[in-house]
Every structure is written in structure tokens, then in C-alpha cells.
Biopython code that builds the backbone (N, CA, C, O; Angstrom):
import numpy as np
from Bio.PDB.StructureBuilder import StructureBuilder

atoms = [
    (1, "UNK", "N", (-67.471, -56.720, -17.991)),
    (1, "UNK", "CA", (-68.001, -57.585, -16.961)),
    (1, "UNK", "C", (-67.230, -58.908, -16.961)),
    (1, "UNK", "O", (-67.112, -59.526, -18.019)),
    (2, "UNK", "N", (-66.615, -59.444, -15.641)),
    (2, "UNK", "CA", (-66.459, -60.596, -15.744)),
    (2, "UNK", "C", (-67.223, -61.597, -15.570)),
    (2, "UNK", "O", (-68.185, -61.416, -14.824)),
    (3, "UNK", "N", (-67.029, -63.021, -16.227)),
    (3, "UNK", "CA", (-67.803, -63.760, -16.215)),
    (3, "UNK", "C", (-66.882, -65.001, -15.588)),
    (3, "UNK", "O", (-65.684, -65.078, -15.861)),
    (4, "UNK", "N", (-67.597, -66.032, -14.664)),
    (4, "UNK", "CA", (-67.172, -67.106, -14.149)),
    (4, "UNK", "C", (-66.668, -68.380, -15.302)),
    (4, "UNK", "O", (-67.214, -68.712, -16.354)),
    (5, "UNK", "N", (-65.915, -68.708, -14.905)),
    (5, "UNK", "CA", (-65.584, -69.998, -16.108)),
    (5, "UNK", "C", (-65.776, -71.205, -15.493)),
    (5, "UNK", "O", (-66.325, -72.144, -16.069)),
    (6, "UNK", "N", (-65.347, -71.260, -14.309)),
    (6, "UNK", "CA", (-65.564, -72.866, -13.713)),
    (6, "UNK", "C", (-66.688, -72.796, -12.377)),
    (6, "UNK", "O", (-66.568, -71.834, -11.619)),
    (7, "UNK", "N", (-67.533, -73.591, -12.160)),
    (7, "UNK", "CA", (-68.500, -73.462, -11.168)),
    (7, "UNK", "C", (-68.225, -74.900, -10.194)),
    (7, "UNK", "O", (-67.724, -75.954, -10.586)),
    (8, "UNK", "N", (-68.750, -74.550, -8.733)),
    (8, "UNK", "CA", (-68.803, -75.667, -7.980)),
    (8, "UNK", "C", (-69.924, -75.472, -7.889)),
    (8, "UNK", "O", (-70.267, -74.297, -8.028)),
    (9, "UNK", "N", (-70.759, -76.274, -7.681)),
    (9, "UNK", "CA", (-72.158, -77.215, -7.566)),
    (9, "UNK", "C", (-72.442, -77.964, -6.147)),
    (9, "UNK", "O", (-71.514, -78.420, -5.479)),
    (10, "UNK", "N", (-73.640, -78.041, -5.793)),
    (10, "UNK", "CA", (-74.140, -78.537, -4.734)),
    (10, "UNK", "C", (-75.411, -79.837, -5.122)),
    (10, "UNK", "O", (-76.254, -79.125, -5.667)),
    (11, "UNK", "N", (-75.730, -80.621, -5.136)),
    (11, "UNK", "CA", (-76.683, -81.722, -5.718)),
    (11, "UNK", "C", (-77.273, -81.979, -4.749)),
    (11, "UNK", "O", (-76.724, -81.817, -3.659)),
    (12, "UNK", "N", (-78.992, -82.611, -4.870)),
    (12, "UNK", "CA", (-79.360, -83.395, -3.917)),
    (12, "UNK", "C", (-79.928, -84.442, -4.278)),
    (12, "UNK", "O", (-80.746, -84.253, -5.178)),
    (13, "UNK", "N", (-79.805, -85.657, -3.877)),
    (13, "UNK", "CA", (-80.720, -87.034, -4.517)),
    (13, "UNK", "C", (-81.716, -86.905, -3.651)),
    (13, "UNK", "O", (-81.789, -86.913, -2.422)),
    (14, "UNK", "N", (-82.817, -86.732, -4.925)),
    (14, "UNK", "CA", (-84.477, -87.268, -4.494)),
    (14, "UNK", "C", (-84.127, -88.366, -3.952)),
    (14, "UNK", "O", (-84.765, -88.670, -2.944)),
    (15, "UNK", "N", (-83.166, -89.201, -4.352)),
    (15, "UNK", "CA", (-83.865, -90.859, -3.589)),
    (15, "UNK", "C", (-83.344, -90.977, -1.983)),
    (15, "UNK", "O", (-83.767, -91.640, -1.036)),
    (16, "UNK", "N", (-82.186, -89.987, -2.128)),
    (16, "UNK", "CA", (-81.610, -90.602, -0.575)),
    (16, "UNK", "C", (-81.335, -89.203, 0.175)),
    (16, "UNK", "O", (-80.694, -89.159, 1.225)),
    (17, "UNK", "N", (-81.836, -88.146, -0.408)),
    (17, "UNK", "CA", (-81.586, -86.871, 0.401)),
    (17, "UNK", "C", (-80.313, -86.437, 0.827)),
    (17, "UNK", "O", (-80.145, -85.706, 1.803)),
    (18, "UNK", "N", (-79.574, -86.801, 0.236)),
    (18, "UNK", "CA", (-77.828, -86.943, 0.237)),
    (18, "UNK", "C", (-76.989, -85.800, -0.773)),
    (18, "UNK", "O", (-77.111, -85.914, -1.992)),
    (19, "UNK", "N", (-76.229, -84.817, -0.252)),
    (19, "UNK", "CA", (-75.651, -83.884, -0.938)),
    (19, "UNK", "C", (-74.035, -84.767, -1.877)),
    (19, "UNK", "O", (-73.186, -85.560, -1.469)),
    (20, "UNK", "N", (-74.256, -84.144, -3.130)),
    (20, "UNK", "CA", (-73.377, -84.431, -3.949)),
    (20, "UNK", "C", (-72.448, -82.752, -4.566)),
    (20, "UNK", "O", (-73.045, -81.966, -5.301)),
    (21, "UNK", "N", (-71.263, -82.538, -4.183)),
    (21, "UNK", "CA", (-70.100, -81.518, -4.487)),
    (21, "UNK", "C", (-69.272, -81.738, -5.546)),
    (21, "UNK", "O", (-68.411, -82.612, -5.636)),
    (22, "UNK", "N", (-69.606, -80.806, -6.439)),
    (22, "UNK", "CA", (-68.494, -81.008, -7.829)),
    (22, "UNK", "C", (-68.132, -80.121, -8.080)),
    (22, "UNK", "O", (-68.106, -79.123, -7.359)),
    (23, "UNK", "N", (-67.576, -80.265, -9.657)),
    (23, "UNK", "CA", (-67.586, -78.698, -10.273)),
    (23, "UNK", "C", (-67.290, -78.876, -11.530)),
    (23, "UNK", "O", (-66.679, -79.836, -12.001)),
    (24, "UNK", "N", (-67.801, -77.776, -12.204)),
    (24, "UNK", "CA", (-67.290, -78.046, -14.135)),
    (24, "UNK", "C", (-67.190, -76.847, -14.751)),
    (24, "UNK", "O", (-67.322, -75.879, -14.001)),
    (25, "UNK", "N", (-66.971, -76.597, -16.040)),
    (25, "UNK", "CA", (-66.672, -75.745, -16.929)),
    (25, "UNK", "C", (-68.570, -75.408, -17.351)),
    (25, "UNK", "O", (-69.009, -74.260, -17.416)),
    (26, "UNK", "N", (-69.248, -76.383, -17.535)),
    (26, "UNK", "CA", (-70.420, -76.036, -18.047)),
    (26, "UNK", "C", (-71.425, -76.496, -17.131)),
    (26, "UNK", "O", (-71.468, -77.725, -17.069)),
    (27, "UNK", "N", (-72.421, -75.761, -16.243)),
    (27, "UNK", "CA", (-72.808, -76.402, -15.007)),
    (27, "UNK", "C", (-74.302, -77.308, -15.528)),
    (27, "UNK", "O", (-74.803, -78.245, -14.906)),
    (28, "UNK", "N", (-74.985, -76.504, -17.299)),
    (28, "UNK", "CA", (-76.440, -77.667, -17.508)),
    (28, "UNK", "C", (-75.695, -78.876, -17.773)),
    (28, "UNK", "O", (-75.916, -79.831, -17.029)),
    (29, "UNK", "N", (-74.786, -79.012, -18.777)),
    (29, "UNK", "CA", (-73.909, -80.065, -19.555)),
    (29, "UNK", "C", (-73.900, -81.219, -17.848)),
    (29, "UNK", "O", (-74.352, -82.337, -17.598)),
    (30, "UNK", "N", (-73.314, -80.420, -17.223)),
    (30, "UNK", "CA", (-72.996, -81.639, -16.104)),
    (30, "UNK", "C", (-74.226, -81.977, -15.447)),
    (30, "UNK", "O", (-74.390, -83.192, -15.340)),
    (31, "UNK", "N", (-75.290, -81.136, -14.898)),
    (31, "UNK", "CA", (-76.274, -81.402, -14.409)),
    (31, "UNK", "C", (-77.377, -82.336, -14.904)),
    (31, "UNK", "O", (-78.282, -82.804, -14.214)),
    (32, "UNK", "N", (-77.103, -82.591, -16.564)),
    (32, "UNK", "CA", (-78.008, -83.802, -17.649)),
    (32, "UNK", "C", (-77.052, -84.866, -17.325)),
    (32, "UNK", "O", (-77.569, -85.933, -16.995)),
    (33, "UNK", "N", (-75.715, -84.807, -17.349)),
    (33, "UNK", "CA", (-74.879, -85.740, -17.300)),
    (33, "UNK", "C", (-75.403, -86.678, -16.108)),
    (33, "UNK", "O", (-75.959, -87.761, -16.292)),
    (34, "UNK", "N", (-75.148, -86.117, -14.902)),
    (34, "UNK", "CA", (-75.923, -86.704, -13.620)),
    (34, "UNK", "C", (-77.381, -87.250, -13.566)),
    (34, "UNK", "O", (-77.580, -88.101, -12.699)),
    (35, "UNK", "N", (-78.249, -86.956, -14.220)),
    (35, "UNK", "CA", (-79.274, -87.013, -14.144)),
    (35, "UNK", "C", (-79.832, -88.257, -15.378)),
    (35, "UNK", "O", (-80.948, -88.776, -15.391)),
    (36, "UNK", "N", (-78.852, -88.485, -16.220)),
    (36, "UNK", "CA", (-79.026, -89.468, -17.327)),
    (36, "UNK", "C", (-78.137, -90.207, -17.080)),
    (36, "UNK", "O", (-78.121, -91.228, -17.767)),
    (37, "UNK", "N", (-77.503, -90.116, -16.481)),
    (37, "UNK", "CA", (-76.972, -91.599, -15.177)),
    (37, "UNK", "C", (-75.777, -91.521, -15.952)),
    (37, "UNK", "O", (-75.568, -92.646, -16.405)),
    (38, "UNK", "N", (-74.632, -90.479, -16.425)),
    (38, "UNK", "CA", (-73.603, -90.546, -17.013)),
    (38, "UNK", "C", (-72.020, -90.698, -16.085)),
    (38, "UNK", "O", (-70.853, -90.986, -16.353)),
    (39, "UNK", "N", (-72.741, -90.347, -14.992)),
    (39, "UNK", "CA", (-71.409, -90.139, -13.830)),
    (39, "UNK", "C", (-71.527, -91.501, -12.827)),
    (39, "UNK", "O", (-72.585, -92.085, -12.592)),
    (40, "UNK", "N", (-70.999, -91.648, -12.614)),
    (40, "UNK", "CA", (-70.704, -93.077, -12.149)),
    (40, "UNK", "C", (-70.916, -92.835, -10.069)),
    (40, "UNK", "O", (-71.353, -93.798, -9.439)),
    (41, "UNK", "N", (-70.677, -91.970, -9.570)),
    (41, "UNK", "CA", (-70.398, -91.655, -8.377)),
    (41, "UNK", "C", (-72.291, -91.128, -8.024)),
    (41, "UNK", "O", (-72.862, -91.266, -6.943)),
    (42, "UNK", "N", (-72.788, -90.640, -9.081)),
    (42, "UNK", "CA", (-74.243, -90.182, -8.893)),
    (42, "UNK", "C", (-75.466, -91.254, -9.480)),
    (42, "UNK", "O", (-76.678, -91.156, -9.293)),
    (43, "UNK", "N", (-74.745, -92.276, -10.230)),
    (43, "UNK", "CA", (-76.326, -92.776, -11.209)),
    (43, "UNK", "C", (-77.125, -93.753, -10.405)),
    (43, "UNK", "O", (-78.240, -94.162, -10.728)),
    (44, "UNK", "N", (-76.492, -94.079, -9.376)),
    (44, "UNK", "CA", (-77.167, -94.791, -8.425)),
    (44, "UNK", "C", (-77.941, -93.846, -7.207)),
    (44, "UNK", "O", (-78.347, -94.278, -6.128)),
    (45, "UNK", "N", (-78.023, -92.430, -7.704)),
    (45, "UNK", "CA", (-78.948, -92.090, -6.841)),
    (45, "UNK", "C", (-79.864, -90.724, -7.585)),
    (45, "UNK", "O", (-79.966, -89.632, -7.028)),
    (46, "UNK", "N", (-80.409, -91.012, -8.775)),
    (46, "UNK", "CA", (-80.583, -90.282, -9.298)),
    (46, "UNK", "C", (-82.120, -90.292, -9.000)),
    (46, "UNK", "O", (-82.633, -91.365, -8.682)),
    (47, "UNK", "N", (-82.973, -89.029, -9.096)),
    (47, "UNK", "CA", (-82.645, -88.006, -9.890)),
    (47, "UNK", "C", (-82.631, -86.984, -8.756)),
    (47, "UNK", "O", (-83.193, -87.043, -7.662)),
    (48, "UNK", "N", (-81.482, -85.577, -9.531)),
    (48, "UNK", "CA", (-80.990, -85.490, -8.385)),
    (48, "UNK", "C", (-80.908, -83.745, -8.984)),
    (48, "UNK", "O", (-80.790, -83.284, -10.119)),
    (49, "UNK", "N", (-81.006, -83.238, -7.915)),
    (49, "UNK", "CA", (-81.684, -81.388, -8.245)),
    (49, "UNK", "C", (-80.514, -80.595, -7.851)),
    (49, "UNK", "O", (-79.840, -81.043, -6.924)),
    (50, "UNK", "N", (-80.115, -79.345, -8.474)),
    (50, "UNK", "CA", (-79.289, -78.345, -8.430)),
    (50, "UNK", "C", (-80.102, -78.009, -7.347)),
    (50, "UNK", "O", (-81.313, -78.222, -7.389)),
    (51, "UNK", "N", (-79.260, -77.232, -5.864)),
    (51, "UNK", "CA", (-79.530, -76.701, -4.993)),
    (51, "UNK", "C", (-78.981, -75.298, -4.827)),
    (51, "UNK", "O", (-79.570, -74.332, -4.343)),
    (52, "UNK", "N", (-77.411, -75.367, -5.447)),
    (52, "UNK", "CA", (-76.669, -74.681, -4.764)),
    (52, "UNK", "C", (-75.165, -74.168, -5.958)),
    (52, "UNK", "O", (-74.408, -75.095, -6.246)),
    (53, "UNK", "N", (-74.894, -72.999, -6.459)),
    (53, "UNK", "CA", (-73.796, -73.307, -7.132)),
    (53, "UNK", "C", (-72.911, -72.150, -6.737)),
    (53, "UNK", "O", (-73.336, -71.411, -5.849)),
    (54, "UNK", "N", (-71.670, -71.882, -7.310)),
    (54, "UNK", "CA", (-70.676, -70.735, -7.472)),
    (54, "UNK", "C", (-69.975, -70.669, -8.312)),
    (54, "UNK", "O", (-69.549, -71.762, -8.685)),
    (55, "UNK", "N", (-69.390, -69.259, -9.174)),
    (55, "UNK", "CA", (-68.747, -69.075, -10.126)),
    (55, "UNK", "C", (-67.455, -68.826, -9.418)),
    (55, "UNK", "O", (-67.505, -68.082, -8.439)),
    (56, "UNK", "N", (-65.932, -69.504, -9.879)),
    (56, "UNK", "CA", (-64.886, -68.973, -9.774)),
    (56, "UNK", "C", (-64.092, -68.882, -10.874)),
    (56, "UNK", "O", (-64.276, -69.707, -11.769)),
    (57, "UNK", "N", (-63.342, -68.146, -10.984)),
    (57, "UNK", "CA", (-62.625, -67.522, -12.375)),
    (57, "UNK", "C", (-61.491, -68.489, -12.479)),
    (57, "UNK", "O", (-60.769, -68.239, -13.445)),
    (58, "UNK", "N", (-61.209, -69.277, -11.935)),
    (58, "UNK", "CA", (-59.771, -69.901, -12.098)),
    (58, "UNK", "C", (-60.508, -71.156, -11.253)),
    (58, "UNK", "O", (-61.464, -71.184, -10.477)),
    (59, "UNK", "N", (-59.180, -72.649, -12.026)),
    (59, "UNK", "CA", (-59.632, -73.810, -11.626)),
    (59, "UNK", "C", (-59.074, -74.068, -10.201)),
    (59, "UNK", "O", (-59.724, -74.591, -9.295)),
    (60, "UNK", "N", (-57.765, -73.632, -10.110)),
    (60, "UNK", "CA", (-57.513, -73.513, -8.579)),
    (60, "UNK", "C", (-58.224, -73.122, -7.581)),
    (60, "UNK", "O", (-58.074, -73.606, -6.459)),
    (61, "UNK", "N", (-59.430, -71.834, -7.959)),
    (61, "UNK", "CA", (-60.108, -71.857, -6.847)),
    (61, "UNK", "C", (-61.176, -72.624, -7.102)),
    (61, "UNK", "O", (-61.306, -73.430, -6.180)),
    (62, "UNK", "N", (-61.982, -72.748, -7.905)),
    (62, "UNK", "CA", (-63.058, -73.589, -7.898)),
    (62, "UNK", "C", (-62.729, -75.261, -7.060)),
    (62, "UNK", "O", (-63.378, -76.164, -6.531)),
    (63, "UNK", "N", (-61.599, -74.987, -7.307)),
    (63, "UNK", "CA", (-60.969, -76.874, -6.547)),
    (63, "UNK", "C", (-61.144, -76.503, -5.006)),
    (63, "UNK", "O", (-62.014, -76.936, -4.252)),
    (64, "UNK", "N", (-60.330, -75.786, -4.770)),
    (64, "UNK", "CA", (-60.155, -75.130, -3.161)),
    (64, "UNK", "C", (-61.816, -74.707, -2.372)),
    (64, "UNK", "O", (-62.169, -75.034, -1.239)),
    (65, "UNK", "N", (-62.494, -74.023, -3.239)),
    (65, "UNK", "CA", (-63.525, -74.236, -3.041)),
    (65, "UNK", "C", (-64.290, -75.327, -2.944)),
    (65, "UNK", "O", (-65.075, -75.406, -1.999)),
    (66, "UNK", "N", (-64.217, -76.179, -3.729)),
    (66, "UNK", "CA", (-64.955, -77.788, -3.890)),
    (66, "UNK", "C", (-64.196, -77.977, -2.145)),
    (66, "UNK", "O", (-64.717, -77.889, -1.033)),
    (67, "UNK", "N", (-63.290, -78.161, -2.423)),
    (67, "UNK", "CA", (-62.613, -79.281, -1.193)),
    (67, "UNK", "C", (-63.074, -78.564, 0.286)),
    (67, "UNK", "O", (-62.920, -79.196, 1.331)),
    (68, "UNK", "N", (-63.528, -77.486, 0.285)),
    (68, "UNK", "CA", (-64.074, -76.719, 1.493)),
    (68, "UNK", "C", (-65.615, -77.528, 1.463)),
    (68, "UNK", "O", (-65.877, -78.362, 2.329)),
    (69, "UNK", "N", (-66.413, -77.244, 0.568)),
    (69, "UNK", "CA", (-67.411, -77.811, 0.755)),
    (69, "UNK", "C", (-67.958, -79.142, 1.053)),
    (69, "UNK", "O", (-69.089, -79.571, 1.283)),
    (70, "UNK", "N", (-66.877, -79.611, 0.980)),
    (70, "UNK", "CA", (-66.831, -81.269, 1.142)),
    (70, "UNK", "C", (-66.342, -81.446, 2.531)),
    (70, "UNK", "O", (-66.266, -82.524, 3.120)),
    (71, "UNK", "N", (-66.036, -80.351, 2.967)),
    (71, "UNK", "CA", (-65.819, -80.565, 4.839)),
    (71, "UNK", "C", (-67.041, -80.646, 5.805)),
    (71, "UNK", "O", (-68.166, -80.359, 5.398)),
    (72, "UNK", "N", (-66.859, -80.950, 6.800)),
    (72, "UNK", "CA", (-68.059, -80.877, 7.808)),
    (72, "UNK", "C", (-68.464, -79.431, 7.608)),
    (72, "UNK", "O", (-69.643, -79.236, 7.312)),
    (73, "UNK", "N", (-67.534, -78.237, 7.744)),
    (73, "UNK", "CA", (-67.645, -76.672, 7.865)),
    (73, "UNK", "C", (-68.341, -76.343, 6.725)),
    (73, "UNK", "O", (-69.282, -75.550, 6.770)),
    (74, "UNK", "N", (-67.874, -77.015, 5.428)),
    (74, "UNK", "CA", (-68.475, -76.804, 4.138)),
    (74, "UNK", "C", (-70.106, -76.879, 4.223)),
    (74, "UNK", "O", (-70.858, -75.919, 4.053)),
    (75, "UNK", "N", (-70.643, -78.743, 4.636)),
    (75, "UNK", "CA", (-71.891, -78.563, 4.515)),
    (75, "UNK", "C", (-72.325, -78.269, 5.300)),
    (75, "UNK", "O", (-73.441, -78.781, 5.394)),
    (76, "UNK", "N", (-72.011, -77.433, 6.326)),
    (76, "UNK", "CA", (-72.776, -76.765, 7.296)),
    (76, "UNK", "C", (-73.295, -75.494, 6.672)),
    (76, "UNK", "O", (-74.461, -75.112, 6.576)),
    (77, "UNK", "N", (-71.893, -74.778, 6.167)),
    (77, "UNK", "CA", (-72.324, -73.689, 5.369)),
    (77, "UNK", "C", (-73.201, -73.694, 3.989)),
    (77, "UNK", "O", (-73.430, -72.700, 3.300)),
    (78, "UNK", "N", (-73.524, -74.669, 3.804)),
    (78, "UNK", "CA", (-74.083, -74.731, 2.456)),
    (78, "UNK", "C", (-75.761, -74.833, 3.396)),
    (78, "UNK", "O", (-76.559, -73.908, 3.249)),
    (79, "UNK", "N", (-76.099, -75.991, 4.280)),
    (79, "UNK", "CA", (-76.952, -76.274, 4.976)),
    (79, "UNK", "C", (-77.776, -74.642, 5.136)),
    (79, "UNK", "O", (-78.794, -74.234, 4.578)),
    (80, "UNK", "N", (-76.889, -73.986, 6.097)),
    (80, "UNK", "CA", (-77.438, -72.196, 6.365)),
    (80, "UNK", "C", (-77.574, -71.761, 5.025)),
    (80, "UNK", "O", (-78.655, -71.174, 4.986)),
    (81, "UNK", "N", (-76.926, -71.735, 3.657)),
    (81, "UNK", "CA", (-77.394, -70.557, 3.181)),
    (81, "UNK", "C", (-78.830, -71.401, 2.479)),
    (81, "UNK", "O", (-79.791, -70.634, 2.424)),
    (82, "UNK", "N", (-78.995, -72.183, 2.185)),
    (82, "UNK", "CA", (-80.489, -73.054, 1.969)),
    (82, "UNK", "C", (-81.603, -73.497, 2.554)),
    (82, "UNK", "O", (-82.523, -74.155, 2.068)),
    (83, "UNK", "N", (-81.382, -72.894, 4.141)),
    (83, "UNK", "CA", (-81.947, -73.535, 5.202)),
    (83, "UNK", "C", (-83.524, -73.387, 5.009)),
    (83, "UNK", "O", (-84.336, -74.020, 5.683)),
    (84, "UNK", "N", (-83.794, -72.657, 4.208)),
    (84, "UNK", "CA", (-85.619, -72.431, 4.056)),
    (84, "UNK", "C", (-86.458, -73.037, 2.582)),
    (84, "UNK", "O", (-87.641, -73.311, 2.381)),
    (85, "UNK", "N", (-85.458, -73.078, 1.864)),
    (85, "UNK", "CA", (-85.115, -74.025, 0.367)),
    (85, "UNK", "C", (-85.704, -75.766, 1.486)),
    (85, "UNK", "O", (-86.847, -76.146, 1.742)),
    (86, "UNK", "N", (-84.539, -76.310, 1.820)),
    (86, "UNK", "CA", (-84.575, -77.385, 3.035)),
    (86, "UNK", "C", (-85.513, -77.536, 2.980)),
    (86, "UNK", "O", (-86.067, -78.245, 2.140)),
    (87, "UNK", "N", (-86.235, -76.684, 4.195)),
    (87, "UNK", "CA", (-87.200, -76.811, 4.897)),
    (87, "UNK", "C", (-88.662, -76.999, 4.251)),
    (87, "UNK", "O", (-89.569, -77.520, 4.899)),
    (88, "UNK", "N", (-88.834, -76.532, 2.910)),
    (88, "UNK", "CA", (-89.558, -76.740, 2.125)),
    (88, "UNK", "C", (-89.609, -77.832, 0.936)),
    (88, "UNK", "O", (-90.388, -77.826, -0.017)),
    (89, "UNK", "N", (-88.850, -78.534, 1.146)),
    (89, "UNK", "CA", (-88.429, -79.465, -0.078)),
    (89, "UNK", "C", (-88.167, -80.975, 1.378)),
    (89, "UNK", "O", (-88.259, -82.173, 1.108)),
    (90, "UNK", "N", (-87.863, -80.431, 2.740)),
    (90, "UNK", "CA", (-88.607, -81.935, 3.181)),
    (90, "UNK", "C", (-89.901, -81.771, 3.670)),
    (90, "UNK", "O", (-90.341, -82.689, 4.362)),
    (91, "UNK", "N", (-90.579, -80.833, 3.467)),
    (91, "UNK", "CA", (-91.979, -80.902, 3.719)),
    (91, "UNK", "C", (-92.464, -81.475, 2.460)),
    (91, "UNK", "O", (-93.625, -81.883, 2.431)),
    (92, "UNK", "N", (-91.915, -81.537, 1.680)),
    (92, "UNK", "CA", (-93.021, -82.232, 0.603)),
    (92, "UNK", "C", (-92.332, -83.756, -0.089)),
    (92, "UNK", "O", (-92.913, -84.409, -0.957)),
    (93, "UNK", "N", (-91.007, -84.119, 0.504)),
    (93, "UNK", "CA", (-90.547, -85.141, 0.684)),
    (93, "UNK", "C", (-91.144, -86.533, 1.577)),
    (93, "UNK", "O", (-91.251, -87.746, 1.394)),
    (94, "UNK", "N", (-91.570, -85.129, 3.069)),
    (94, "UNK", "CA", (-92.411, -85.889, 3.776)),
    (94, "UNK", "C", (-93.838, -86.242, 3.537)),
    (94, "UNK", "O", (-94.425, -87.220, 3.999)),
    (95, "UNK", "N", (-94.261, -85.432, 2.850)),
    (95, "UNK", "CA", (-95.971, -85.718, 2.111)),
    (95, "UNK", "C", (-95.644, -86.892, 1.367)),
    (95, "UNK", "O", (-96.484, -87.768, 1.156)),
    (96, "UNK", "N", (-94.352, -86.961, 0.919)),
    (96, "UNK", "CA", (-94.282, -88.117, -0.450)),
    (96, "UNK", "C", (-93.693, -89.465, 0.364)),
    (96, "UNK", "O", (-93.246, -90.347, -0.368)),
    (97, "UNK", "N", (-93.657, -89.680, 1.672)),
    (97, "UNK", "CA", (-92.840, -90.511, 2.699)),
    (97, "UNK", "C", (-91.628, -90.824, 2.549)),
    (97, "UNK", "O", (-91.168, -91.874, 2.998)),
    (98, "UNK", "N", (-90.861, -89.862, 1.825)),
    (98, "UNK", "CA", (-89.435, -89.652, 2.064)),
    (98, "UNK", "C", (-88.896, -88.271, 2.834)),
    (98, "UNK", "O", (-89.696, -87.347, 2.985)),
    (99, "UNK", "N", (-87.342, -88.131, 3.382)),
    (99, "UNK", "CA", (-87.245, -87.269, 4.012)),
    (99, "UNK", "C", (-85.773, -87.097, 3.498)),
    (99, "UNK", "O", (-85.150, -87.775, 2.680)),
    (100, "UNK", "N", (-85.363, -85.884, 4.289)),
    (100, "UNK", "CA", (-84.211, -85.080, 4.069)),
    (100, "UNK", "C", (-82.859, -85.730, 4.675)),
    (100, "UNK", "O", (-82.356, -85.240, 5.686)),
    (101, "UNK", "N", (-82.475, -86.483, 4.238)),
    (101, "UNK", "CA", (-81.240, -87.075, 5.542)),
    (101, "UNK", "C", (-80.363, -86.312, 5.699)),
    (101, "UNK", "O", (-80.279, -86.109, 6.911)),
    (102, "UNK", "N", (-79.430, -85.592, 5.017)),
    (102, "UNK", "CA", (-78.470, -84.952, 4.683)),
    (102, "UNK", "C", (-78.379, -83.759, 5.758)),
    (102, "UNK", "O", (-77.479, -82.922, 5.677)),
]
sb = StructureBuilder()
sb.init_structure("model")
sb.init_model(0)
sb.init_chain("A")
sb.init_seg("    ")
for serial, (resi, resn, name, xyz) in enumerate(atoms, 1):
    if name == "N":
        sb.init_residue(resn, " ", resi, " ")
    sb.init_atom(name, np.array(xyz, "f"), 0.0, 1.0, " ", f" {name:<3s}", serial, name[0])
structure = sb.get_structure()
């Protein structure tokens, strides 16, 4: 069986409903990292939930991949395959008087 070595990631900040695109070798390692305010690009909007990830076997694609998702086309496609995830996570954003901006 093969197994994935590098993953791209999808994030969302509770505080600002704003998607964050990365990627790493170890996807909990990075996901505490973010969340204990270790990354500099995320600690100002923490705390902030795995939505979305993918395994690619090589760093070239996991990059090529990242850089797709970071397009308009990217979060569109990320938007559809979560669209009911979404839809349930700003319903209770909105109970809490925050909402989904993203």
C-alpha cells in the first residue's frame, strides 16, 4: 500500500471565517503548530479547524497542488466539495453571531 508523505491542508479561522492553504510532512504537528499560535501568517486568527486535506507522494505535487488551491478555481473547488460541512458550521456560527465570510 502506498502511503502519502506530504499533505496540503485547507484551514478555517473561527474568528474571521477565512480559508488558510498549506502543506506539510506531518499534518497534527502543523495543525497544533497553528493553533498554539506558532505560525506567524495564522496566530492572529486563531483558532482555526482542519476542513479539508490531501495526500501527495512527492513535494512537487503537493506544491502544485497548494498553488491551485490558492486560486480563485482552487477555492471554489474546495468551497463544492464542503459545501454541506459550510452550511452547517455557519449555521451555528450564526447562532454564535459570527458568520462564514470566506
Amino acid at each position: 500500500m502506498i502511503m502519502a508523505e506530504y499533505y496540503v491542508y485547507v484551514l478555517i479561522s473561527e474568528k474571521d471565517g477565512n480559508f488558510y492553504v498549506g502543506y506539510t510532512l506531518n499534518l497534527k504537528k502543523r495543525l497544533s503548530d497553528h493553533n498554539n499560535g506558532n505560525v506567524r501568517s495564522t496566530s492572529h486568527r486563531i483558532p482555526l479547524r482542519l476542513i479539508y486535506f490531501e495526500g501527495c507522494l512527492n513535494q512537487q505535487d503537493v506544491i502544485h497542488r497548494e498553488k491551485y488551491l490558492k486560486t480563485a478555481w482552487g477555492k471554489r473547488y474546495i468551497k463544492n466539495r464542503i459545501k454541506n460541512y459550510l452550511t452547517s458550521l455557519d449555521s451555528l456560527w450564526h447562532q454564535a453571531g459570527q458568520a462564514v465570510v470566506a
